[in-house]
C-alpha positions as CSV (number, residue, x, y, z in Angstrom):
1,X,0.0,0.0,0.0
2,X,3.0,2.3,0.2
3,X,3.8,3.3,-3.8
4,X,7.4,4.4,-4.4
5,X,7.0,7.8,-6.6
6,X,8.3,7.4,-10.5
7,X,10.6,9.8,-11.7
8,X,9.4,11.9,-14.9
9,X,11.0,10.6,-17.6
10,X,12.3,13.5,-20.1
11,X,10.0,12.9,-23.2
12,X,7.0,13.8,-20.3
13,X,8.6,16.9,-19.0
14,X,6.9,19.6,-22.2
15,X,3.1,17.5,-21.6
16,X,3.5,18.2,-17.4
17,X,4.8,22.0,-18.6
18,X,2.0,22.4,-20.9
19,X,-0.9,21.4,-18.6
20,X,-3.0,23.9,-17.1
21,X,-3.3,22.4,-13.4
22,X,-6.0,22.2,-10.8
23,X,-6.2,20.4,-7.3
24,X,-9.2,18.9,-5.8
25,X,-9.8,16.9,-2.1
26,X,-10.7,13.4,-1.9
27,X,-10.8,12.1,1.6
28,X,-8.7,14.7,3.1
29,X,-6.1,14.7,0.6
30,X,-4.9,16.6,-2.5
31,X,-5.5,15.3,-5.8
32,X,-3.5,16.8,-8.8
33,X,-5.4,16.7,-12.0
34,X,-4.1,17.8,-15.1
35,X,-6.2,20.0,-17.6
36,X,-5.0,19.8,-21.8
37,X,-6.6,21.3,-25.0
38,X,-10.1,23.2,-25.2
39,X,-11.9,24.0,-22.0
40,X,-14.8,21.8,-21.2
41,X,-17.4,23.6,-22.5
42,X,-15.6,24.2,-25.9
43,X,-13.9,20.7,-26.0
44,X,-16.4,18.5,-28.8
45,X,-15.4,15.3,-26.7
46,X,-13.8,15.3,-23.0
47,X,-11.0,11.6,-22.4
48,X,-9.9,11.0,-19.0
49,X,-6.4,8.9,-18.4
50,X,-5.6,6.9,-15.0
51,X,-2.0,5.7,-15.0
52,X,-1.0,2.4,-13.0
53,X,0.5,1.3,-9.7
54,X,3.5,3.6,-8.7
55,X,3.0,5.7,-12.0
56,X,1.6,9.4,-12.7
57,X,-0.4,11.2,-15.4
58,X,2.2,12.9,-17.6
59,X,3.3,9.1,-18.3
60,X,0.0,9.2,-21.1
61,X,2.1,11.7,-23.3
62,X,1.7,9.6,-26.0
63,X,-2.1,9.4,-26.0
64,X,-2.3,12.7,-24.7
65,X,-0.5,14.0,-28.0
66,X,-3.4,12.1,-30.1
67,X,-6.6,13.3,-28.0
68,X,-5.4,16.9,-28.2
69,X,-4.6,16.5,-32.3
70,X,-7.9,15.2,-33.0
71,X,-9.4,18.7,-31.0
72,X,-10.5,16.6,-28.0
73,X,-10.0,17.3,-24.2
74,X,-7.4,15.6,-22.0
75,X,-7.9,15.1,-18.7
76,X,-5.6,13.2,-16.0
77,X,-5.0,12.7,-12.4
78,X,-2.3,11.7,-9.6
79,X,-3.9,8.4,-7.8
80,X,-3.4,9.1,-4.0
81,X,0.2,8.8,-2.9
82,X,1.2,9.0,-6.5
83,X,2.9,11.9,-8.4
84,X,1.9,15.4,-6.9
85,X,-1.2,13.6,-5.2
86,X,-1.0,13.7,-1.4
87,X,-0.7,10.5,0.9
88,X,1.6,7.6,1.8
89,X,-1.0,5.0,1.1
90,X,-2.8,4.2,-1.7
91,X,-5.1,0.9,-3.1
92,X,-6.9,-0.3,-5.5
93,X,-10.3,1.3,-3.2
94,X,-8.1,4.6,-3.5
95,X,-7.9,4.5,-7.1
96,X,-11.9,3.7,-7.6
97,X,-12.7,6.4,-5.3
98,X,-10.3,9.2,-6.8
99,X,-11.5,8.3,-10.6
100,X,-15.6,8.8,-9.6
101,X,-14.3,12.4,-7.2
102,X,-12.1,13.5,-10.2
103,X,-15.1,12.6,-12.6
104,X,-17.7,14.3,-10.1
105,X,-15.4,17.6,-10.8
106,X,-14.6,17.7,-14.5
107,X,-17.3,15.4,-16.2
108,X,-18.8,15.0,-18.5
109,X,-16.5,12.1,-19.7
110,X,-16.9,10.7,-23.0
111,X,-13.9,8.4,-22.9
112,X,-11.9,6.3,-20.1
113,X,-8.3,4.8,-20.7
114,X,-6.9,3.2,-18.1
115,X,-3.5,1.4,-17.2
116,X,-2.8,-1.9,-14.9
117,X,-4.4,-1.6,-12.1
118,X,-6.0,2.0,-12.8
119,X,-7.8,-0.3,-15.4
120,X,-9.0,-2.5,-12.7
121,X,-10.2,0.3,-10.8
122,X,-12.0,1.5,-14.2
123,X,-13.1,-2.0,-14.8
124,X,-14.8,-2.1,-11.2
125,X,-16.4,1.3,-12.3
126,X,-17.8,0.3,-15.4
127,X,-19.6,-2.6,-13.9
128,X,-21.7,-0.5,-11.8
129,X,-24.0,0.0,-13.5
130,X,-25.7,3.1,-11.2
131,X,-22.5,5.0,-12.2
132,X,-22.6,7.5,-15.4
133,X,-20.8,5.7,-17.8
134,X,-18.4,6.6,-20.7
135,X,-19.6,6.1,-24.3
136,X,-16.4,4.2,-24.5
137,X,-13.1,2.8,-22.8
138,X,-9.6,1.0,-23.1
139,X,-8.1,-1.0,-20.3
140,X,-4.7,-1.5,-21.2
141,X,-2.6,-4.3,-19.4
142,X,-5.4,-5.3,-17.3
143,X,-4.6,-7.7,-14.7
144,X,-6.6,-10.9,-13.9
145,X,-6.9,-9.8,-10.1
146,X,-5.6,-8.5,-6.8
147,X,-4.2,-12.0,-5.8
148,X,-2.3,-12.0,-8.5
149,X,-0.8,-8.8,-8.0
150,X,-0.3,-9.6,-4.6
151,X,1.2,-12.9,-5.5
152,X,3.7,-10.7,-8.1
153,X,4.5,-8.4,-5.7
154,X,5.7,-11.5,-3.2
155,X,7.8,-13.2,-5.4
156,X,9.6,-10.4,-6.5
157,X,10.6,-9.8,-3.0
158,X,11.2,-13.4,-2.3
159,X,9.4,-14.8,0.6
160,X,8.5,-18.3,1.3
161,X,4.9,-20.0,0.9
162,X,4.5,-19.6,4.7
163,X,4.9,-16.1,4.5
164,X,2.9,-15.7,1.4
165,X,-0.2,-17.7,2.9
166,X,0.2,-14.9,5.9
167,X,0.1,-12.0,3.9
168,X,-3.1,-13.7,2.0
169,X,-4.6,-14.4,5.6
170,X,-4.1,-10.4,6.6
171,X,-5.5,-9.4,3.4
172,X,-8.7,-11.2,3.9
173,X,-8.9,-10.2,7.4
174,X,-8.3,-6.7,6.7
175,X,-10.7,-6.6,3.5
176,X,-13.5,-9.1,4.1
177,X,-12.4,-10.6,0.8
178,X,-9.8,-12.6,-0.4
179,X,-7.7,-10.8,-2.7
180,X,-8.4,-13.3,-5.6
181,X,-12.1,-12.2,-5.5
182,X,-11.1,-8.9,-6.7
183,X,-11.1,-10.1,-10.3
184,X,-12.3,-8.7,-13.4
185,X,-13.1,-11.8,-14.8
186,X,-16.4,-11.7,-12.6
187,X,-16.9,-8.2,-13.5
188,X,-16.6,-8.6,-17.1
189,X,-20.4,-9.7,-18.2
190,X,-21.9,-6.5,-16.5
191,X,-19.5,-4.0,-18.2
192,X,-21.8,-2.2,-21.0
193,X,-19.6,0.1,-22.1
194,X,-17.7,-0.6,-25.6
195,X,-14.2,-1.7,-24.2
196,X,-10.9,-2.0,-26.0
197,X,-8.6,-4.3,-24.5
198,X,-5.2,-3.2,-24.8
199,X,-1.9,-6.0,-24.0
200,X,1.2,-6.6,-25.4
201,X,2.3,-10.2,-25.7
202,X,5.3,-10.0,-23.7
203,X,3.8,-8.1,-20.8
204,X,6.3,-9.1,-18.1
205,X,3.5,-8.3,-15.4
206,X,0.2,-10.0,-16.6
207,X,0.1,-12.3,-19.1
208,X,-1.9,-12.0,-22.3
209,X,-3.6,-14.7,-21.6
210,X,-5.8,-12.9,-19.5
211,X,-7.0,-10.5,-22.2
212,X,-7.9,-13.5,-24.7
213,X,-9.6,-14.6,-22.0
214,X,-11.6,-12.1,-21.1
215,X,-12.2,-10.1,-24.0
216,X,-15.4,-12.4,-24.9
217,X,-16.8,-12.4,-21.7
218,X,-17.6,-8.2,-22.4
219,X,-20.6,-7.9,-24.3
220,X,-18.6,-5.0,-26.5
221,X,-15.6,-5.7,-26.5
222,X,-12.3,-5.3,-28.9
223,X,-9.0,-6.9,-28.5
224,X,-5.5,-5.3,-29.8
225,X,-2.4,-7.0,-28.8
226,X,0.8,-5.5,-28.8
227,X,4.2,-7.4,-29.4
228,X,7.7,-6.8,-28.0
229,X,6.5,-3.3,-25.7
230,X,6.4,-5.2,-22.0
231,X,3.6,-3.7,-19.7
232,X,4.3,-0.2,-19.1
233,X,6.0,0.4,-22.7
234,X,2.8,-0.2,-24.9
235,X,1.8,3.5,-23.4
236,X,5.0,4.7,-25.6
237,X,3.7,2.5,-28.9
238,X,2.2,3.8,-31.8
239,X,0.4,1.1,-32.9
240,X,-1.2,0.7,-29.3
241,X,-2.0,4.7,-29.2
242,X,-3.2,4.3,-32.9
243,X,-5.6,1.2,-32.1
244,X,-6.8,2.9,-28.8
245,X,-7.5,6.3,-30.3
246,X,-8.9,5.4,-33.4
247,X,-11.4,3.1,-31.1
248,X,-12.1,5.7,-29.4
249,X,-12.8,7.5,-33.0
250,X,-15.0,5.1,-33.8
251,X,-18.0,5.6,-31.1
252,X,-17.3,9.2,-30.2
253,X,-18.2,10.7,-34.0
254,X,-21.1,8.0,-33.6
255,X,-24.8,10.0,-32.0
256,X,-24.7,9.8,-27.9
C-alpha cells in the first residue's frame, strides 16, 4: 500500500509544462489533475487517463498528443500517494474512489483509458451499472486480479509460501475478501460500455492470456495485442495509441 513515486521521464517533461493544473480533495487529501486542449465547454469530446501502480499522469504523453490533435480534451490525475497527489498509502479502493471524485469535478467524460491496475479500478467502475458511464473505454494491461498482483509483488521480493499464505490471511482479514475475488473476470459480463482491450504479448506483469480470456466475456468488446513493448512500454507504442484512439474514434463521432 505504500507506492514508491516514479521519476518523470524527459520525453513527459513539455506534456507536465504544458498542462493547465487544478487540485481537488478526496478524503482529506490533495489530488493533482491535469487540464489539456479546449476547455470543457468548448472541448467537442472530453478523455480522461488513469496511470497504474506507482506511476503518474504525464506518463500518457503519448495518447495525450493524439486526444489533443484530434481537438478533443485531456484530462488526467495523480492516484493518492502517487505523483503530486498527497498521501503515503494508496489501493486499488483509492484508485476507484479518486476516478468517480475527479469525474464528479470535471465530467462530463466521453472516454476512459486506463492502465494496470488504474484499469482494474475503471473496470470495477464500469460494472456498476448506477455510475454515469463513458460512451467508450480501453483498459490497457489489465490484470486478472488482486491476488495475482499480490502474488507478483511477493515473489519479487522473495518470501516463502508460509509467509505468502500470511500476507493472504491479513489481506482477507483486513478486507473481508480474499484478494483473488477482486477479479475482473467476474466483472466482465456487467461491463456495457464498448471496451478495448489493450496488451502486449510479452507483458512481463500479466500475461496475455488474460485479455484472450476475457475479452469475450464483455458484451462489446475489442482486443488489440501489442508485441515486444512489455507492460508499461505499450503506453509509448504507436500502434497501441493508434488502435486505442482510433477506437475511441470510432464511437465518439457516432450520435450519444
Amino acid at each position: 500500500m505504500r507506492p514508491t513515486r516514479r521519476q518523470l521521464d524527459d520525453v513527459d517533461v513539455p506534456t507536465l509544462a504544458s498542462a493547465r493544473l487544478s487540485r481537488i480533495e478526496f478524503e482529506g487529501r490533495i489530488l493533482q489533475v491535469y487540464e489539456w486542449g479546449p476547455t470543457a465547454g468548448a472541448a467537442p469530446h472530453s478523455v480522461l487517463l488513469l496511470h497504474g501502480w506507482g506511476s503518474h499522469a504525464p506518463r500518457w504523453t503519448s495518447f495525450i498528443e493524439g486526444i489533443l490533435a484530434r481537438g478533443w480534451r485531456a484530462i488526467a490525475f495523480d492516484a493518492p500517494a502517487h505523483g503530486r497527489s498527497e498521501g503515503s498509502r494508496s489501493s486499488l479502493w483509492q484508485f476507484c474512489g479518486a476516478l468517480d471524485r475527479v469525474i464528479q469535478a470535471n465530467g462530463p467524460i466521453d472516454a476512459i483509458l486506463a492502465h494496470s491496475l488504474g484499469a482494474l479500478a475503471l473496470a470495477n467502475r464500469l460494472a456498476d451499472v448506477s455510475s454515469p458511464l463513458p460512451r467508450a473505454a480501453v483498459l490497457a494491461s489489465l490484470p486478472p486480479d488482486l491476488g495475482f498482483l499480490l502474488d507478483t509483488f511477493l515473489n519479487l521480493i522473495g518470501t516463502d509460501d508460509d509467509f505468502s499464505a500470511r500476507v493472504h490471511a491479513r489481506f482477507t482479514a483486513r478486507f473481508g475478501r480474499p484478494a483473488a475475488s477482486f477479479d475482473s473476470l467476474s466483472l466482465a459480463p456487467n461491463i456495457r460500455t464498448p471496451v478495448l482491450l489493450l496488451h502486449d504479448r510479452d507483458d512481463d506483469i500479466t500475461p496475455a492470456a488474460h485479455a484472450t480470456l476475457i475479452a469475450p466475456q464483455i458484451p462489446n468488446a475489442a482486443l488489440f495485442l501489442t508485441q515486444g513493448c512489455g507492460h508499461s512500454g505499450l503506453l509509448r507504442d504507436a500502434a497501441a495509441v493508434g488502435a486505442a484512439l482510433g477506437f475511441l474514434d470510432g464511437h465518439l463521432r457516432r450520435p450519444a
